[in-house]
C-alpha positions as CSV (number, residue, x, y, z in Angstrom):
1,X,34.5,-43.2,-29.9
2,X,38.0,-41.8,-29.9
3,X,39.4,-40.9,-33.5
4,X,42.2,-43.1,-34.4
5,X,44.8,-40.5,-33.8
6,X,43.6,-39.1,-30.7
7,X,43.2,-42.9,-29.2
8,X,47.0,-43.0,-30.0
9,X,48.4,-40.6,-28.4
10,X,45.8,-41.4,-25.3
11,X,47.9,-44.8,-25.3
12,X,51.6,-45.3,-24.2
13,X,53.8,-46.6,-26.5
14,X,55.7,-49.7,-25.6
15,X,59.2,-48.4,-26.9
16,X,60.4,-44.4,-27.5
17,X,60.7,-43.4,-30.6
18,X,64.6,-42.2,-31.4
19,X,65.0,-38.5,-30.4
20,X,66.2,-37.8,-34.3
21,X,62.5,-37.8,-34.6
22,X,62.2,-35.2,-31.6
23,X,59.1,-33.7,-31.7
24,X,57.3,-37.2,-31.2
25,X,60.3,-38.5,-29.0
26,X,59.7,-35.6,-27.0
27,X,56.0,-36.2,-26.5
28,X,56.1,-39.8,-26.0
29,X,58.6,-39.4,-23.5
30,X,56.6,-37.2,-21.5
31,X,53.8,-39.5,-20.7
32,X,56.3,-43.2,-20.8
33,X,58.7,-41.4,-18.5
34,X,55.7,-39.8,-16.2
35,X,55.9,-36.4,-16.4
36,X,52.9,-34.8,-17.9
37,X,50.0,-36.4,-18.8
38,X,48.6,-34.7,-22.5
39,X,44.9,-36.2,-22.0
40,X,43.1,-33.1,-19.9
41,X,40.2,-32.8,-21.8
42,X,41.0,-28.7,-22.4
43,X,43.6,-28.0,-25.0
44,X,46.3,-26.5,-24.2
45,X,45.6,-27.6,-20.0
46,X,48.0,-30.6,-19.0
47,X,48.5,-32.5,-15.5
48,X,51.5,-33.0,-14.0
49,X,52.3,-36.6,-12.8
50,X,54.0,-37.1,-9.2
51,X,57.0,-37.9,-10.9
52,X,57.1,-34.7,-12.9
53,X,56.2,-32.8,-10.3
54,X,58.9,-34.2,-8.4
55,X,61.1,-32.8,-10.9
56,X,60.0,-29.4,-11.1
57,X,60.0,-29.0,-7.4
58,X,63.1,-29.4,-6.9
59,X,64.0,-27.3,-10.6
60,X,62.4,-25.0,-8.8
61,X,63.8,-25.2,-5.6
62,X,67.0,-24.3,-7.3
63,X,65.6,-20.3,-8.6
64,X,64.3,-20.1,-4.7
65,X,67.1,-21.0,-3.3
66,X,69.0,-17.6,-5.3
67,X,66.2,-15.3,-5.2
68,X,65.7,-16.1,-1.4
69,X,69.1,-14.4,-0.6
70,X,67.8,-10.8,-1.4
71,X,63.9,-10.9,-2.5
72,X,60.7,-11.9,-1.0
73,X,58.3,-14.7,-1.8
74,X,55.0,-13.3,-1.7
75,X,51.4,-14.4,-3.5
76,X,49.3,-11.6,-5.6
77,X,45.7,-12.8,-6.5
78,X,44.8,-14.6,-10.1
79,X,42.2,-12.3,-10.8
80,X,42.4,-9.1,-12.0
81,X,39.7,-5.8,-12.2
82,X,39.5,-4.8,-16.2
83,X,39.9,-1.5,-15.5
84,X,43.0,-1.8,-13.1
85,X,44.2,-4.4,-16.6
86,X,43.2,-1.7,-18.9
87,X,45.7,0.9,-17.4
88,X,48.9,0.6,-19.5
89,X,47.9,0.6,-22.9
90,X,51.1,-0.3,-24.9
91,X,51.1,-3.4,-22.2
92,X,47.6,-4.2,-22.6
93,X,47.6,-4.3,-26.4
94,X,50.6,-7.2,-26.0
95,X,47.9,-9.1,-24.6
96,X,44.5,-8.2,-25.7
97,X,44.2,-11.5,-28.1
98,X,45.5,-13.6,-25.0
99,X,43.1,-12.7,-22.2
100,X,40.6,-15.2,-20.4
101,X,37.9,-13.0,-19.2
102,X,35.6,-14.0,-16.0
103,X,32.4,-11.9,-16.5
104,X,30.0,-14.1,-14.3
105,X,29.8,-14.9,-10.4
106,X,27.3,-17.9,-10.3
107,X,24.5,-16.7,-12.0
108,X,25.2,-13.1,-11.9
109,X,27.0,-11.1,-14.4
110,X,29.2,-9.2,-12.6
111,X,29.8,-5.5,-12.4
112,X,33.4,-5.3,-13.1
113,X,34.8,-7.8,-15.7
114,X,38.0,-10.0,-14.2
115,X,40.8,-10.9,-16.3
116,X,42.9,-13.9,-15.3
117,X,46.1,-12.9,-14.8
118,X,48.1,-13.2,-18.3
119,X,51.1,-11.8,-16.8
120,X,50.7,-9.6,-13.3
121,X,52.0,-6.7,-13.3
122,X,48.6,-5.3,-13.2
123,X,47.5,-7.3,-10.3
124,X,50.7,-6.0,-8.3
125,X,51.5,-2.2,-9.3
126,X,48.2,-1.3,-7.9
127,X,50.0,-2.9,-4.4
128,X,53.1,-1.2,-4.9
129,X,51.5,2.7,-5.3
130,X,50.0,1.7,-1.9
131,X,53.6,0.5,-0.4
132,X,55.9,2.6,-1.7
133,X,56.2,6.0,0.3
134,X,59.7,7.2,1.1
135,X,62.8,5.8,-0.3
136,X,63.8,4.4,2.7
137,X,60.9,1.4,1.2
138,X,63.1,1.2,-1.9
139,X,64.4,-1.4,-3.6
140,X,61.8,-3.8,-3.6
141,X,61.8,-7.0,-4.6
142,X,59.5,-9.5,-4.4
143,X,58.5,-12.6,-6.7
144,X,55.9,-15.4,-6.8
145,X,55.0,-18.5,-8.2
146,X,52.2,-18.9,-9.9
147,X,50.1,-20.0,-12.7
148,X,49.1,-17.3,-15.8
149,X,46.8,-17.7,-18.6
150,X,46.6,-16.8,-21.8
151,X,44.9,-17.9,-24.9
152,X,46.9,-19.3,-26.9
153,X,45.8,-20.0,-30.4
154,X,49.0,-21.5,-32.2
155,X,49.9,-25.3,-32.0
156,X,50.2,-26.1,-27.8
157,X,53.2,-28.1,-26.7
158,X,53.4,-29.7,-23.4
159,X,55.6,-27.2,-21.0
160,X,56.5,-25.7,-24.1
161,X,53.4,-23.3,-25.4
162,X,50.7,-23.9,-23.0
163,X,47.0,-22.2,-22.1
164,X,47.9,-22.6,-18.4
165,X,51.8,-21.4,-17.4
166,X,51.5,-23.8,-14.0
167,X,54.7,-22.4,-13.3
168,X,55.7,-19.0,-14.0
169,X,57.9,-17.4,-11.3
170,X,57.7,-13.6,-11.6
171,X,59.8,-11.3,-10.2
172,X,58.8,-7.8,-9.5
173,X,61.1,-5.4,-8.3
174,X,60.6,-1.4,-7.5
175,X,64.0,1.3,-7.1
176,X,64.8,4.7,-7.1
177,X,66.3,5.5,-10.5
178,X,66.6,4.1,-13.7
179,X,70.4,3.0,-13.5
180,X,69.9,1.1,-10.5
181,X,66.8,-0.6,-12.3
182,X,69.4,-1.4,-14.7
183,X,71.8,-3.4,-12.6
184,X,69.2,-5.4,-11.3
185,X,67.9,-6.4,-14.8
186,X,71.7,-7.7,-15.3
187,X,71.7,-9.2,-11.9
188,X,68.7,-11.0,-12.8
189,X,70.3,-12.3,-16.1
190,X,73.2,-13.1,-13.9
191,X,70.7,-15.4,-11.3
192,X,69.0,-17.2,-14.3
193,X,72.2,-18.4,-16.2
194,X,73.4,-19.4,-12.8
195,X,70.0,-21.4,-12.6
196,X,70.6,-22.9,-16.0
197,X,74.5,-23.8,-14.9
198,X,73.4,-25.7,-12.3
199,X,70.6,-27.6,-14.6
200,X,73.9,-28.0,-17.2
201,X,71.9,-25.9,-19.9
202,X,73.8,-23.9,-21.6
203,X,72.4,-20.0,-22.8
204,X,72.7,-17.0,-24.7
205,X,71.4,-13.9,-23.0
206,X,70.6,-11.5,-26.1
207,X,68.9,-7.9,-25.9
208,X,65.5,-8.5,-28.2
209,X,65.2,-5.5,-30.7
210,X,62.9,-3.1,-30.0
211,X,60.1,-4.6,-32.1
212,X,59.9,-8.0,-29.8
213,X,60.3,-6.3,-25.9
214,X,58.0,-6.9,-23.4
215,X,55.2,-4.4,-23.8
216,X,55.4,-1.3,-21.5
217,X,59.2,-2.0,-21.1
218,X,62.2,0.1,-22.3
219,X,63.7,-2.8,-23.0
220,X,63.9,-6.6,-22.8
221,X,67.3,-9.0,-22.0
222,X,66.0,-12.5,-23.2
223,X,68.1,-16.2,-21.8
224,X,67.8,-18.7,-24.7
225,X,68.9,-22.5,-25.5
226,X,68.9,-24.6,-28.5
227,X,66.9,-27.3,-28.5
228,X,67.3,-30.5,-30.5
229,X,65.3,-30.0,-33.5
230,X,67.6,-26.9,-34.2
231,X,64.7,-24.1,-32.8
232,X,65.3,-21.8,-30.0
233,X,63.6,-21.9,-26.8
234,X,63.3,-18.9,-24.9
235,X,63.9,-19.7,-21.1
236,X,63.9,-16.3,-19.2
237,X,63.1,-13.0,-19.8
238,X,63.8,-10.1,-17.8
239,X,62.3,-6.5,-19.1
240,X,63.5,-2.9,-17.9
241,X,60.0,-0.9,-17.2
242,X,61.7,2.6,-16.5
243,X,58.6,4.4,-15.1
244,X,56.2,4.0,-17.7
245,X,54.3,1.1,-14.8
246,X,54.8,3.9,-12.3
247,X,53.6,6.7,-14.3
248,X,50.1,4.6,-15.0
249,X,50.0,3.7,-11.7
250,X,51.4,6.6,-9.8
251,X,53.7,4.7,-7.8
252,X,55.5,7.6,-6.4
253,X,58.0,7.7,-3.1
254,X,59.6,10.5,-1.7
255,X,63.3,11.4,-2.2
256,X,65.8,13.2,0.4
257,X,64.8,16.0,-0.8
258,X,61.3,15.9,0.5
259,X,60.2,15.6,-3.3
260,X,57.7,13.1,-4.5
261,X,59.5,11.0,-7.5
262,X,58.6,8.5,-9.9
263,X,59.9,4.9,-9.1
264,X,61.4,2.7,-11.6
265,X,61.1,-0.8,-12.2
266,X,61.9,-4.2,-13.3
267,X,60.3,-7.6,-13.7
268,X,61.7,-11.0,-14.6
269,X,60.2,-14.0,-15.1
270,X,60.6,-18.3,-16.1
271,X,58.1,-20.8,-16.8
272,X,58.5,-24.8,-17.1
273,X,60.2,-24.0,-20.3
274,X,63.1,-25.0,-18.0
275,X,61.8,-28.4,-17.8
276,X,61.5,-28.8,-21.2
277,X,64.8,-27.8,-21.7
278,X,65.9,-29.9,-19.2
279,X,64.2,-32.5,-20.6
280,X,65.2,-32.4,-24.3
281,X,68.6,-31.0,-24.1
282,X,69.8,-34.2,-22.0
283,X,67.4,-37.0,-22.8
284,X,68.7,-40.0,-25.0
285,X,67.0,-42.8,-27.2
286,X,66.2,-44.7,-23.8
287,X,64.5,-41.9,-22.2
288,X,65.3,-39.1,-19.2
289,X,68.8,-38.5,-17.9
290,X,69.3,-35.7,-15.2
291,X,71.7,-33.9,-13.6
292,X,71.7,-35.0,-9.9
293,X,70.4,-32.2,-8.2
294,X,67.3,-32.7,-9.8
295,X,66.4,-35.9,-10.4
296,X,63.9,-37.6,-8.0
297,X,65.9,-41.0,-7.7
298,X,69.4,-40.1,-7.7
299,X,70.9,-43.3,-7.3
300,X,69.1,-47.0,-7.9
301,X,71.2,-50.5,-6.2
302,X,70.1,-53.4,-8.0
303,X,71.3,-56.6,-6.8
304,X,72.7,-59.6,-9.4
305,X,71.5,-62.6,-8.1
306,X,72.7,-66.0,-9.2
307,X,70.7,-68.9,-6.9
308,X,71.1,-68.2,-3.4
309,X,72.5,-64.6,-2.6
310,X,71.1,-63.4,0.7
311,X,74.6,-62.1,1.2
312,X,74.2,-59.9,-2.3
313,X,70.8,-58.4,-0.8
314,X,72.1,-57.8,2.8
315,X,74.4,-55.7,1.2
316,X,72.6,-54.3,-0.9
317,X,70.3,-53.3,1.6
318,X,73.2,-51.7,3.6
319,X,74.3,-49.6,0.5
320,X,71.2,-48.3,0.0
321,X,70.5,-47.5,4.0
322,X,73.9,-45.7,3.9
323,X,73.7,-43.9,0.8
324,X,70.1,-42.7,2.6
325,X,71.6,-41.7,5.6
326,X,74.2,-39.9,3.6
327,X,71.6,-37.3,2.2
328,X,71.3,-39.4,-1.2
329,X,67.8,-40.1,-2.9
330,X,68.4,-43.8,-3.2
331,X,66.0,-46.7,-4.6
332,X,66.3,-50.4,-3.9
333,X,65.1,-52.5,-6.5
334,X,64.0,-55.8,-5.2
335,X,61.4,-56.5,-8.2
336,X,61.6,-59.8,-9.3
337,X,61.7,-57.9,-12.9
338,X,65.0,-59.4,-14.8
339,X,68.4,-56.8,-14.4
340,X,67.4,-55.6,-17.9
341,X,63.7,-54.9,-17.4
342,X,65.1,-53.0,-14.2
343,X,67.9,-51.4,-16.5
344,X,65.2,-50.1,-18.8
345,X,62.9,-48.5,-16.2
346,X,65.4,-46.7,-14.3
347,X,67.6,-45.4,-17.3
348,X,63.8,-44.2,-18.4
349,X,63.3,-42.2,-15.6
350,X,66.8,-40.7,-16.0
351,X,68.4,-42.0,-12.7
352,X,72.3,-40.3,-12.8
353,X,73.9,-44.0,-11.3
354,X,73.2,-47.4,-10.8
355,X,74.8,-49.7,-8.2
356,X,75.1,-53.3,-9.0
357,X,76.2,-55.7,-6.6
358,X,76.7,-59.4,-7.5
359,X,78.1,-62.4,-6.0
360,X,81.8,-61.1,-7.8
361,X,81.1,-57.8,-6.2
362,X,80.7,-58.9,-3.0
363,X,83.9,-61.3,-2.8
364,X,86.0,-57.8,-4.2
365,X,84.2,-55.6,-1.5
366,X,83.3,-53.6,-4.3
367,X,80.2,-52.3,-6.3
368,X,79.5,-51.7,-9.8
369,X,78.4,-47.9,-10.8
370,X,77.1,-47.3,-13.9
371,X,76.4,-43.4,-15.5
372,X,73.1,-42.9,-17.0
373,X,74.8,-40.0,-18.9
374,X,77.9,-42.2,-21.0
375,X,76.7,-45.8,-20.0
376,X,80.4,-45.9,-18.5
377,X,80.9,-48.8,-15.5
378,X,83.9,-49.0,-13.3
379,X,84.2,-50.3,-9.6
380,X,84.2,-48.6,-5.8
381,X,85.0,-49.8,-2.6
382,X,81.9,-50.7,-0.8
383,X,83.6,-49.4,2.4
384,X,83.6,-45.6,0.4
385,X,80.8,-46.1,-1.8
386,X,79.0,-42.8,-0.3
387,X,82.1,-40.7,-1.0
388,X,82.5,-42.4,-4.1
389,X,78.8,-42.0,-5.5
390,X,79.3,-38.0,-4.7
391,X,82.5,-37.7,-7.1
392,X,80.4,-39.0,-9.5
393,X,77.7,-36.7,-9.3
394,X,79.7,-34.3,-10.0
395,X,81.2,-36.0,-13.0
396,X,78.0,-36.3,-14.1
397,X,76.9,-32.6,-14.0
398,X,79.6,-31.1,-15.3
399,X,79.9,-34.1,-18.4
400,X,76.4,-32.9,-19.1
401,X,77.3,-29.7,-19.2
402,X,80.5,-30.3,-21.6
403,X,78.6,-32.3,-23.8
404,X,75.6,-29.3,-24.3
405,X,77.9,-26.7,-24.8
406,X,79.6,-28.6,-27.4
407,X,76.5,-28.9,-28.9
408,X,75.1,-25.4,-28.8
409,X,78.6,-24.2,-30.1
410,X,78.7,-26.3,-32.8
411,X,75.5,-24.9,-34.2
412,X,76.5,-21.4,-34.2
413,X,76.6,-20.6,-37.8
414,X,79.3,-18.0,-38.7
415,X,77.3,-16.1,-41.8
416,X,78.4,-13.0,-44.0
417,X,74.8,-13.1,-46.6
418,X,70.7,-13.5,-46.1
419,X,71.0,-16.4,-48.5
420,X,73.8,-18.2,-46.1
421,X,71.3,-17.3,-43.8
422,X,68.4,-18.9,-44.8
423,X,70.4,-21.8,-46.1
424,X,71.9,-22.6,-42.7
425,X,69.4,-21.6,-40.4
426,X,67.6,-25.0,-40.2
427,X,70.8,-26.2,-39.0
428,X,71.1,-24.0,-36.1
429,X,71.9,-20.3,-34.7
430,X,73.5,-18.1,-37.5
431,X,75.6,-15.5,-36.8
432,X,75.0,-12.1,-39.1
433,X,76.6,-8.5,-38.7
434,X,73.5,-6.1,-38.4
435,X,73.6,-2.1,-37.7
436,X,71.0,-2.7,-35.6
437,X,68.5,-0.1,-36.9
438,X,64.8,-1.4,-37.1
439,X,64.6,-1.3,-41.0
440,X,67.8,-3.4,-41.4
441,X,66.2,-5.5,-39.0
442,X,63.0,-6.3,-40.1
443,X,64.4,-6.9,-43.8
444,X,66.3,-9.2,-42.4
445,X,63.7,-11.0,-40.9
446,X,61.1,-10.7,-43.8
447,X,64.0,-11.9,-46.0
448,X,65.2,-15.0,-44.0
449,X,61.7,-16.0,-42.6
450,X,63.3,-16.3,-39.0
451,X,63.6,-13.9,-35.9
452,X,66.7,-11.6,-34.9
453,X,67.0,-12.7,-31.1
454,X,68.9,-10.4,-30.4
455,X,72.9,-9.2,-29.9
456,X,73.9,-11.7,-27.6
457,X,75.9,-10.1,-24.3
458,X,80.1,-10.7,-24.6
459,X,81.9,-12.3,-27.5
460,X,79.3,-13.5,-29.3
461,X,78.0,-10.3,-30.0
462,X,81.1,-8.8,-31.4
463,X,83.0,-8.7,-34.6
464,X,83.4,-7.1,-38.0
465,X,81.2,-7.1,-40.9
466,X,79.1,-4.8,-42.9
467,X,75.2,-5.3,-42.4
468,X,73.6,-7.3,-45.2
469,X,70.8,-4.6,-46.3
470,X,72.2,-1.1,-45.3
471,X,76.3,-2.6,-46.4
472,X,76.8,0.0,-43.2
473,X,80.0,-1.5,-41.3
474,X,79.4,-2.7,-37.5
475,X,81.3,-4.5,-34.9
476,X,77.5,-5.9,-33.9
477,X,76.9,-9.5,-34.2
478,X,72.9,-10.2,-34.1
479,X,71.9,-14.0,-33.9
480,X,68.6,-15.2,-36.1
481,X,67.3,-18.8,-35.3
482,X,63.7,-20.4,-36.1
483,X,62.1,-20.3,-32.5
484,X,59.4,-21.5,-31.0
């Protein structure tokens, strides 16, 4: 018999909590709303629903569509040969406590242990010593999507901090010198804030210190957002590898010169952290809202019927035929649910516009649109109402945006001291001069009880101060922030 706590969250609640209580707002809402169901009996393993995975394909449609215009799709294997994984040593030891080992075929203990793939370099820099030759091959770039594993021992959130990364897309790119690895890593950066733009999530891109890059990298660029409950997420990570991959691997190609040369490389990666960021950064008290693009249903007609109205759902049926034919994801809703039962269920799943024709409609030649995002209603001409529901979309998007951005930028804390720091930082981002040298760094952190990110690229990361534990004066602003 199920505990008492576990039964409750194996039930759905009838009503969301408020999302000023967002951790449970947020896990309620992913099981009311449809989008992963908690109740795998693995911790830290969760199932997507139809409707969530609706959602992430086309999320993830969106990072296709930009990598597609100069990389490669392509699909490594899950499984990877301990000895290939035990390689790259300061990579290995970023990992060792995370591993899932397969050590048995059937019966049979195998020969060679088989890790399941954490992260996959290892799995594809064996690939690339074998295509790389001249550098005529060079650059390479190729990604995948795929899930990774990795055992994850702190408290697991739904898309959040997982056992299972369903969808980590992994970019893995090979090139001649280290400068031109470098350009990629900011084009990367450049492709993921371009992702987030069009999912109206606003970022900070920030270079991690050299205590938190990715292991076997020179260096790490990091994309993160703010969530609600004043904790960073980190939403894309793109590393610099130099040649220290190469060098382990011997991926080699020969230059002009006839001379054999160490290749250097890059690698880039997200994971349904966007969804979650997508999810909390926009959701309301009543449930999902979405930017068009992504949401599954992007319009719902509902018709407002008042005795006989086989005129309202003729047109009704026409509206939603049109907006069809138009390109539009469109539902009809001809429940016999009341308008506000049929309110609450689409407004749940975070439709961007309703249509409502009545009887008063109908005599105007007009429908009703309502936003999902500001609950706003005004009129359109029936006659233009595919034209019209476009405009909107795009009201819709970039409203989201606004509204994000104003909240991310109102909860970057200008500070000068550690204890402004720790007082403010359960309010949001604080801003802090550092010198950037590890020591300073690391006092800070030990002092505050919260991470340096980073110096975030442009503005941001400039100014004047002195840092708080050397008094050294710097035009380098670092960003601290509890994170998750």
């Amino acid at each position: 018999m199920a505990e008492p706590k576990e039964k409750a969250i194996q039930e759905k609640k009838a009503v969301l909590p408020g999302k000023s209580n967002f951790s449970e707002w947020y896990n309620e809402l992913l099981l009311m709303a449809e989008i992963m169901d908690v109740r795998y009996p693995v911790k830290g393993l969760y199932v997507w629903f139809p409707f969530g995975f609706d959602v992430r394909k086309r999320t993830y449609a969106i990072i296709r569509e930009l990598l597609d215009k100069d990389h490669k799709e392509a699909l490594f294997p899950l499984l990877i040969p301990e000895n290939e994984f035990m390689k790259e040593a300061e990579h290995i030891k970023g990992f060792e406590n995370e591993v899932y080992w397969v050590t048995h075929g059937g019966k049979n203990e195998l020969d060679v242990k088989l890790a399941l793939r954490p992260t996959s370099e290892t799995a594809i820099y064996p690939m690339y010593k074998v295509w790389v030759r001249s550098h005529a091959d060079l650059p390479i770039k190729i990604y995948q999507i795929v899930n990774t594993f990795r055992y994850e021992t702190k408290h697991t959130r739904p898309l959040i901090r997982l056992r299972e990364i369903t969808s980590f897309k992994e970019a893995h790119t090979v090139h001649a010198t280290w400068d031109e690895a470098a350009k990629q890593v900011e084009e990367a950066t450049r492709i993921y804030q371009e992702f987030y733009r069009r999912l109206a999530i606003p970022t900070i891109v920030s270079k991690r210190p050299e205590w938190d890059k990715f292991p076997g990298a020179d260096y790490t660029m990091a994309v993160d957002t703010l969530m609600p409950d004043n904790k960073t997420l980190q939403i894309g990570t793109a590393h610099h590898l130099g040649s220290n991959f190469a060098k382990t691997f011997d991926i080699k190609y020969e230059d002009i010169n006839g001379e054999q040369v160490l290749a250097h490389q890059t690698c880039y990666g997200i994971s349904e952290r966007s969804i979650a960021a997508l999810i909390s950064i926009h959701g309301d008290d009543k449930g999902l809202v979405f930017p068009p693009e992504v949401a599954p249903t992007q319009v719902v007609v509902i018709p407002i019927i008042f005795g006989k109205s086989d005129d309202v759902v003729t047109a009704c049926r026409d509206v939603a035929r049109r907006l069809k034919e138009s390109g539009i994801r469109v539902e009809l809703d001809e429940s016999d649910e009341r308008p506000g039962a049929k309110y609450y269920k689409w407004e749940m799943k975070g439709v961007p516009l309703r249509v409502e024709i009545g009887p008063r409609d109908l005599k105007n030649n007009v429908a009703t649109i309502v936003r999902r995002d500001t609950g706003s209603k005004d009129t359109a001409p029936l006659n233009d109402i595919e034209i019209e529901i476009k405009k909107r979309f795009e009201m819709v998007h970039d409203s989201l945006y606004e509204k994000a951005v104003k909240s991310l930028e109102g909860r970057l804390i200008d500070c000068s001291t550690l204890d402004e720091v720790k007082e403010k930082i359960p309010t949001g981002i604080a801003k802090i001069p550092w010198c950037g040298e590890r020591d300073c760094g690391l006092s800070m952190e030990e002092a505050v009880g919260a991470g340096i990110l980073g110096i975030p690229e442009g503005k941001l990361g400039t100014g004047n101060g002195t840092c708080p534990v050397c008094g050294k004066v710097t035009s380098n602003i670092a960003i601290m922030a509890k994170t998750y």
